[in-house]
FIZAVO-278275 format. One record per residue (C-alpha): residue in one letter; y, x, z. Coordinates in steps of 0.25 Angstrom, whole numbers, padded with zeros to 4 digits, always signed. Layout:
# FIZAVO-278275
AYXZ/...
END
This chain:
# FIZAVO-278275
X+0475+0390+0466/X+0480+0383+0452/X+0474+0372+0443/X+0463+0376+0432/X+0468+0375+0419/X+0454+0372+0413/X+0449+0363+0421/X+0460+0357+0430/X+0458+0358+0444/X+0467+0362+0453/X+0469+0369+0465/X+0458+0381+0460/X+0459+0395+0462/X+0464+0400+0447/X+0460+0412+0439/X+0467+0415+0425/X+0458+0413+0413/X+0465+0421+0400/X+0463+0412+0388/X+0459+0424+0378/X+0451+0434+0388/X+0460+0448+0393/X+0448+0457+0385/X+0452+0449+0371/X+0466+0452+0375/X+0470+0439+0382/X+0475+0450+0393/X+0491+0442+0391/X+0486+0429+0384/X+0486+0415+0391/X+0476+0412+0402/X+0473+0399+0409/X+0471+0397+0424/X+0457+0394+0428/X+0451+0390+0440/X+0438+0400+0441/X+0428+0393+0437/X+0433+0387+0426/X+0437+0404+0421/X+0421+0408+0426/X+0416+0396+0417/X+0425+0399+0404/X+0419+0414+0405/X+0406+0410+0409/X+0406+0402+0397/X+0411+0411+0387/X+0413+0424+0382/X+0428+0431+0384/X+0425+0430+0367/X+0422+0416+0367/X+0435+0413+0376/X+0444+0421+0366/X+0437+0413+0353/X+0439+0401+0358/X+0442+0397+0372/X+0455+0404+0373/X+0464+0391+0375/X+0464+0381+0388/X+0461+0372+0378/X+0450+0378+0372/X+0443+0379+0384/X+0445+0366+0390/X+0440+0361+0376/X+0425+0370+0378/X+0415+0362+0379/X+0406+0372+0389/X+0419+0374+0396/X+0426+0359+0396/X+0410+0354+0403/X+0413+0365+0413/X+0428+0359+0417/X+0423+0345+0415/X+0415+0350+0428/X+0425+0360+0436/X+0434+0349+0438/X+0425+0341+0447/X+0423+0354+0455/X+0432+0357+0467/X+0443+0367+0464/X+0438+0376+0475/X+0422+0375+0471/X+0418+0388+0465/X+0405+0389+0455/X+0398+0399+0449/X+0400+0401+0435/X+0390+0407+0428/X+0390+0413+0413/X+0384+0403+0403/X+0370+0405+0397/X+0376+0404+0383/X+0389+0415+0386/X+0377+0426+0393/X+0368+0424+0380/X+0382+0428+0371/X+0384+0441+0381/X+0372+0447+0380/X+0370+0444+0365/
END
C-alpha cells in the first residue's frame, strides 16, 4: 500500500510505472509509483511509443489532457474501488493500422 504519484490517493495498492517503457530501454530509468488504475489508464490510453515521445516525465503526464480528465476522476473514487479499464477507441485504431 503507498500513495499514487499521479493522482494522489493514498493508502492504494501500488504498482511501479517505468517513465520510458522497459522495451524502449527504460529497463534502469526512473519509474513512478502507480496506483492500478491510474498505470491501466496511461497504457490503455497510449502506445509504449507515445509514452516514450512524450509522456515520459510525471510532469508530462499530469499535464495530458485525456490523462489529467482521468485523475480529476480517480481521486473522488475510494482507494480500494477497482474499475475496469478498457483500451481507448483512438489507441485500438493506431494498433491495427
Amino acid at each position: 500500500m503507498g500513495t499514487c504519484e499521479l493522482c494522489g490517493r493514498s493508502e492504494v495498492e501500488i504498482t511501479v510505472h517505468h517513465l520510458l517503457p522497459k522495451e524502449m530501454g527504460g529497463t534502469f530509468g526512473a519509474t513512478a509509483n502507480f496506483c492500478i488504475p491510474c498505470h491501466k489508464q496511461v497504457h490503455a490510453l497510449y502506445t509504449n511509443e507515445e509514452i516514450a515521445s512524450r509522456l515520459s516525465t510525471l510532469k508530462d503526464l499530469r499535464e495530458d489532457h485525456q490523462l489529467s480528465r482521468f485523475v480529476k476522476w480517480i481521486r473522488k473514487q475510494a482507494p480500494t474501488k477497482l474499475m475496469k479499464i478498457k483500451k481507448s477507441n483512438q489507441r485500438k485504431r493506431k494498433e491495427l493500422g
